[in-house]
C-alpha positions in Angstrom: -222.6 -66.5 74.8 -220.7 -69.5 73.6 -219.3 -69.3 70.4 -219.9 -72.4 67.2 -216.3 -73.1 67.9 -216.2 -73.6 71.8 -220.0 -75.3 71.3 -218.5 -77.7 69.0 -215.1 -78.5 71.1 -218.8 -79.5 73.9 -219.6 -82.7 71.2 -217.6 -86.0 71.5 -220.1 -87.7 69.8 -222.9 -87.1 67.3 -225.7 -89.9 65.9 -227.4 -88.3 62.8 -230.6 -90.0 61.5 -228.9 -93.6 62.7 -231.7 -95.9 60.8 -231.8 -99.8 61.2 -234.3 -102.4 59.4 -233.8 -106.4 59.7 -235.5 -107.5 56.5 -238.7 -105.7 56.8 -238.6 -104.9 60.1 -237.8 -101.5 61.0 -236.1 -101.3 64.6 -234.5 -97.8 64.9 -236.2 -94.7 63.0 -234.3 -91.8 62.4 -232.4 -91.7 65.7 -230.2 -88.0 66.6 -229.1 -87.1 69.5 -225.5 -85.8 71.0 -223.3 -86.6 73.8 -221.1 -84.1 75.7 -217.4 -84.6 76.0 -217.7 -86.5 79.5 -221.3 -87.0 79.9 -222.3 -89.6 81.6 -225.3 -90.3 79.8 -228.2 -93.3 79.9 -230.9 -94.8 77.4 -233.8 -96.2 78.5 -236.8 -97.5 76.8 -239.5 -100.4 77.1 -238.1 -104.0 76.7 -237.7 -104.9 72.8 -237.3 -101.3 71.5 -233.7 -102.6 70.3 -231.3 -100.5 72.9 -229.1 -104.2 72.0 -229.3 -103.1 68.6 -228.5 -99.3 69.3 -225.5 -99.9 71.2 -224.2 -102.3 68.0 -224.0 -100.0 65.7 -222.6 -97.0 67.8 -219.8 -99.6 68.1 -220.2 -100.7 64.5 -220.5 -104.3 65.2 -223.3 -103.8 63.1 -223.7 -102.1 59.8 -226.4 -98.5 59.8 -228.9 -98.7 57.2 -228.9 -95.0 57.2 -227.3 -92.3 59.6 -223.9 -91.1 60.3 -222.1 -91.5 63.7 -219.6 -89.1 64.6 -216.7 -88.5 67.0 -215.3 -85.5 67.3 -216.7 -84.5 64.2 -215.2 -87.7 62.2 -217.0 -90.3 60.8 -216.8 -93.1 63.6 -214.1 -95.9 62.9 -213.0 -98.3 65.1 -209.3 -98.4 63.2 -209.1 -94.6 64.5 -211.4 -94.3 67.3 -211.3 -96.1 70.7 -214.4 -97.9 71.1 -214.8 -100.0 74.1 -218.2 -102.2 75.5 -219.2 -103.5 78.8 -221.1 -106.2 78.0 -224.6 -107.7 80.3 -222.8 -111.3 80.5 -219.1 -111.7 82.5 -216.4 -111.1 79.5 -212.9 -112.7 81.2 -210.6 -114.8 79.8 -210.4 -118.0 81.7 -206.8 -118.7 81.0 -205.7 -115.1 81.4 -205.5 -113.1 85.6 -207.0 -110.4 86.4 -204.0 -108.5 85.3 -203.7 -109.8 82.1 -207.9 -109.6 81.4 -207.3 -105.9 82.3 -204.1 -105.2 80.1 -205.7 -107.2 77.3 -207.4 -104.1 75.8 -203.9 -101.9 75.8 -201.9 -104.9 74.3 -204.5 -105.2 71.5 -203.9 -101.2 70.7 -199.9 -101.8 71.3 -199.6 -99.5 74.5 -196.2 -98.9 75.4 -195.0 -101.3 77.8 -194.1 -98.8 80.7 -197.3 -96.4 79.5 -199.1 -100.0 80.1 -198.1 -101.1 83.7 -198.6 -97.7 85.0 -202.2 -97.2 83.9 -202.5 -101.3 84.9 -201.8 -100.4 88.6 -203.7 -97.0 88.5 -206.6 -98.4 87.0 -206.3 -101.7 89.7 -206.0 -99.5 92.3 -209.0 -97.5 91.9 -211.3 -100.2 91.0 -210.1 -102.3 94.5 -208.5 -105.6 92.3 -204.6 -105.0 93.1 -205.4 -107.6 96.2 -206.5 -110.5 93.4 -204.5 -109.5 90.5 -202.9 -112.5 90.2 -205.9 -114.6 90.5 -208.5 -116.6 87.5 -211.6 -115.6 86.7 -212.8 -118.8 88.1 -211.7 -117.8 91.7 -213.0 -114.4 91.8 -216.5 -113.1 92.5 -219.3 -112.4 89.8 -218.8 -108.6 91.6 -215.3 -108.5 91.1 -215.4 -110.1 87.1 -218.0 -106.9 86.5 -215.1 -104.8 88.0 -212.3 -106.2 85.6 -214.5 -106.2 82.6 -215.3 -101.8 83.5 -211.8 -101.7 84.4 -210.8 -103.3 81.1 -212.7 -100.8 79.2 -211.8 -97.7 80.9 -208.0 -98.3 80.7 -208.4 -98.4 77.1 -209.1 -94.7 77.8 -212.0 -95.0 75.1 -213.3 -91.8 72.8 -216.5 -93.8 74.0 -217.6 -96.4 76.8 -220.7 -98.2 75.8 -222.5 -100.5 78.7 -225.4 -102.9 78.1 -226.9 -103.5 81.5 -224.0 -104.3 83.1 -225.1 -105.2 86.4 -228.5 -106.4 85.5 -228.0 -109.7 86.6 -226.6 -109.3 89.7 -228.3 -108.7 92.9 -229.7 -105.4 94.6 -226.7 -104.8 97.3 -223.9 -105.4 94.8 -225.3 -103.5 92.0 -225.6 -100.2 94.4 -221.9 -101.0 95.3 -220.2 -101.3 91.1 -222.3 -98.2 90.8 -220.7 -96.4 93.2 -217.4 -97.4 91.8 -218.5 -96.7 88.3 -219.6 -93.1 89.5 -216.3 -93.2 91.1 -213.9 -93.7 88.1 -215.9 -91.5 85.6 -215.2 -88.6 87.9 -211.6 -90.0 88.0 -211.1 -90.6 84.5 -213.7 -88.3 82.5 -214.9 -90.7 80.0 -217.9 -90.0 78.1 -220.1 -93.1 78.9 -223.3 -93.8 77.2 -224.8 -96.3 79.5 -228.1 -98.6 78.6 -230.2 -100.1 81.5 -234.0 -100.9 81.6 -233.5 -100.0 85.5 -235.0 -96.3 85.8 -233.7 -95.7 89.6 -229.9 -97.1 88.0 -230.3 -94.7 85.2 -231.2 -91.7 87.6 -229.0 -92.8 90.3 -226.0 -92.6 87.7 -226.5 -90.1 84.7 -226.5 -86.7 83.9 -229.2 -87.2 81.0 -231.1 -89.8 80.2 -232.4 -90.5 76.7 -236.4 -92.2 76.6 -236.4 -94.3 73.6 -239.9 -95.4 71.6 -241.3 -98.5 71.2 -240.3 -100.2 67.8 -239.7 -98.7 65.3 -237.9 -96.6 68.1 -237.3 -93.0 68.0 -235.6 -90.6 70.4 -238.9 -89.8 72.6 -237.7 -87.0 74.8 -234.3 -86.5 77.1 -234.5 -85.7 80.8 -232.0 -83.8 83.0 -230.8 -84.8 86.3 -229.6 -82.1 88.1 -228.9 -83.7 91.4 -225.6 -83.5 94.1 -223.4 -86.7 94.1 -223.8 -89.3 96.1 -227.7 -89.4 95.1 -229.9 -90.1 98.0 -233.0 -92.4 96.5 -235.6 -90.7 99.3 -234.4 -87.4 97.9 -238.3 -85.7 97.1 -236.4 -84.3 93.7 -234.3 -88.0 92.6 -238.4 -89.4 93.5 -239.7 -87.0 91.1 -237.3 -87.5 88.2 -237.9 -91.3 88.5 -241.5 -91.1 88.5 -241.6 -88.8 85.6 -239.3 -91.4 83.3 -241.3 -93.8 84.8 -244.5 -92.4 82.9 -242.3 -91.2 80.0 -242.2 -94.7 79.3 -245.4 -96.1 79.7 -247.3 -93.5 78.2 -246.4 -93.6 74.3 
């Protein structure tokens, strides 16, 4: 049996009875849940239940009403803890490379030069950018500006990795291929990634748990495990089955 120490050391991150209104309108209701050290975890829900607004205050860009978020059993602080997001639109600098977009992150925390270029290549290097390192954002792909805005984040080598449908807008052959090398670097890396996408096969495809949020005022609805062998196969009877059970998790409320 695992003892309440060793269960504890399990918990990167816990959201206690996170509560948000705007005005009178009450958007998330009492939300708890936790996240492993590592997890790979995804939120889903119906369009407008305020996943947006979720990921905002687990970064604290926006205020809780009520509700504590912690890491490592510490109240959340962005002075303390490293908090990174991938955001749904392309994030680069125009007037900074590929490089520099990727180092920006480390400079702002005041990584060691040397520390720096080492996890700069390393990170480069897995993500497939060392060939265009040099270049603009203007003369790279809408694929490859995804990959330095992930590769950005996960240099940082964040307490927690927040993504807002990052590949939502781009189409179905290169969104199978960043999720492969997202997949890729977690492994690599063991980040603990809470990851929101209103894309049920992307959220099976990629997590270890998914989390089925309510229609406003949202609430944690129920979690789902996905117990399946990497790389996922999407004809797999079993990865079918998941997805058509979130699938009705959702609609039915």
């Amino acid at each position: 049996m695992v003892n309440a120490l060793e269960k504890a050391k399990e918990t990167k991150v816990s959201v206690q009875g996170l509560t948000k209104s705007f005005d009178d309108l009450l958007v998330l209701d009492n939300i708890s849940f936790n996240v492993k050290e590592g997890e790979f975890l995804s939120i889903v829900g119906p369009t407008g239940c305020g996943k947006t607004t979720f990921l905002n205050l687990l970064t604290k860009l926006h205020p809780a009403c009520k509700g504590d978020i912690l890491i490592d059993g510490e109240e959340a602080d962005p002075k303390k803890h490293s908090l990174a997001f991938v955001f749904q639109e392309p994030s680069s600098m125009p007037w900074r490379t590929v490089r520099d977009n990727v180092a920006y992150g480390m400079e702002i925390k005041k990584v060691p030069k040397k520390e720096l270029e080492e996890r700069l290549d390393r990170i480069l290097e897995l993500v497939g950018l060392k060939g265009c390192q040099d270049l603009y954002p203007n003369q790279i792909s809408a694929s490859m500006e995804q990959r330095v805005a992930v590769a950005r984040a996960f240099v940082t080598e964040p307490d927690l990795l927040l993504m807002d449908e990052p590949y939502g807008q781009l189409d179905i052959k290169l969104r199978y291929y960043l999720e492969d090398e997202l997949i890729k670097l977690w492994k690599e890396l063991k980040t603990t990634v809470v990851f929101v996408t209103h894309n049920i096969e992307e959220a099976v495809y990629l997590s270890e748990r998914i989390l089925i949020l309510s229609p406003k005022p949202t609430t944690v609805k129920t979690e789902v495990k996905v117990d399946l062998p990497r790389p996922r196969n999407f004809l797999n009877p079993e990865f079918i089955r998941i997805r058509e059970e979130v699938t009705e998790l959702i609609k039915w409320w």
